[in-house]
C-alpha positions in Angstrom: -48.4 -62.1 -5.7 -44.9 -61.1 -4.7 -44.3 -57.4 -4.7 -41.3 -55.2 -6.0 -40.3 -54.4 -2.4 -40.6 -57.9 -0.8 -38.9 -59.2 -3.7 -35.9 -57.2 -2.6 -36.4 -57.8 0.9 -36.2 -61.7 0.8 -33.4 -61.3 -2.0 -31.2 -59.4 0.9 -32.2 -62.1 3.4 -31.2 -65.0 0.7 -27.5 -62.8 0.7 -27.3 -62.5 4.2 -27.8 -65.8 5.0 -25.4 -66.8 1.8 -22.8 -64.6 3.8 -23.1 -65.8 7.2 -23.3 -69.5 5.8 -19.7 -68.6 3.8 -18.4 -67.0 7.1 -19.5 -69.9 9.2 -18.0 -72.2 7.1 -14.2 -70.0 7.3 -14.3 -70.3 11.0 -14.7 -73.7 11.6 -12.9 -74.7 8.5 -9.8 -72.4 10.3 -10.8 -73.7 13.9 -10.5 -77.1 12.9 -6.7 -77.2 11.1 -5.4 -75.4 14.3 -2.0 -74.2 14.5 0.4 -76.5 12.7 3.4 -78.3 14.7 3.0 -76.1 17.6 1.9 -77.9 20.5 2.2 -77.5 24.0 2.2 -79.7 26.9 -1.2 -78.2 28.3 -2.9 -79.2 24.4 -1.4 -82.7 24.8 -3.0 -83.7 28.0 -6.4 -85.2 27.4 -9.6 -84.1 29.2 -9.6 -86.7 31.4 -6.3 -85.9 32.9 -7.2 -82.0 33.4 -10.3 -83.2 35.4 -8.8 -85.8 37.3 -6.3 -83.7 38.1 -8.6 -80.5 39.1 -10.8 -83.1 41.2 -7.9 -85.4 43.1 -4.2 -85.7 43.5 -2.1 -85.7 40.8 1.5 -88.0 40.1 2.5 -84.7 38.0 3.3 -81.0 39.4 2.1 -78.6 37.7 4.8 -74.8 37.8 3.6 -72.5 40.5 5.2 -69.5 39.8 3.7 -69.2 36.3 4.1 -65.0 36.0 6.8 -63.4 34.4 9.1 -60.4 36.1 7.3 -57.7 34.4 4.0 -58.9 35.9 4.8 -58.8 39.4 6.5 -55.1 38.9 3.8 -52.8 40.8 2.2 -50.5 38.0 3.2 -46.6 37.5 1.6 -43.9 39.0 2.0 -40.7 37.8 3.1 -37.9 40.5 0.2 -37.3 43.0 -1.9 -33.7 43.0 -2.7 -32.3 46.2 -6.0 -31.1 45.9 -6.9 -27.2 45.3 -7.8 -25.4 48.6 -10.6 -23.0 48.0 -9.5 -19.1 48.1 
């Protein structure tokens, strides 16, 4: 015989599982359309092609200096303390 509290607990398992089902279903639902009209040359090669070209010579060169100004600028420090000499 079912009791009042296991009732509740199997009714909040039954939800959570409703939830993560619904949720599940969102992501791949989103993951699948993907962005719309916005490709770029890396999403139109085919796997093939990146593992060919990660494993022998390639026909195509692919940009070396890929980082922008601001990446290459060495980051701010601010001014340096000189440590407190005991009295």
């Amino acid at each position: 015989m079912w009791t009042a509290v296991s009732l509740v607990f199997w009714r909040g398992i039954a939800w959570f599982l409703v939830r993560m089902v619904f949720w599940l279903g969102v992501v791949v639902v989103a993951l699948a359309n993907g962005p719309s009209g916005q490709t770029t040359p890396a999403q139109e090669s085919g796997a093939t092609e990146i593992i060919t070209g990660a494993i022998g010579p390639t026909t195509a060169k692919l940009p070396q200096h890929t980082l922008a100004p601001a990446d290459l600028v060495e980051p701010w420090r601010g001014p340096h303390k000189a440590p407190r000499r005991a009295p």
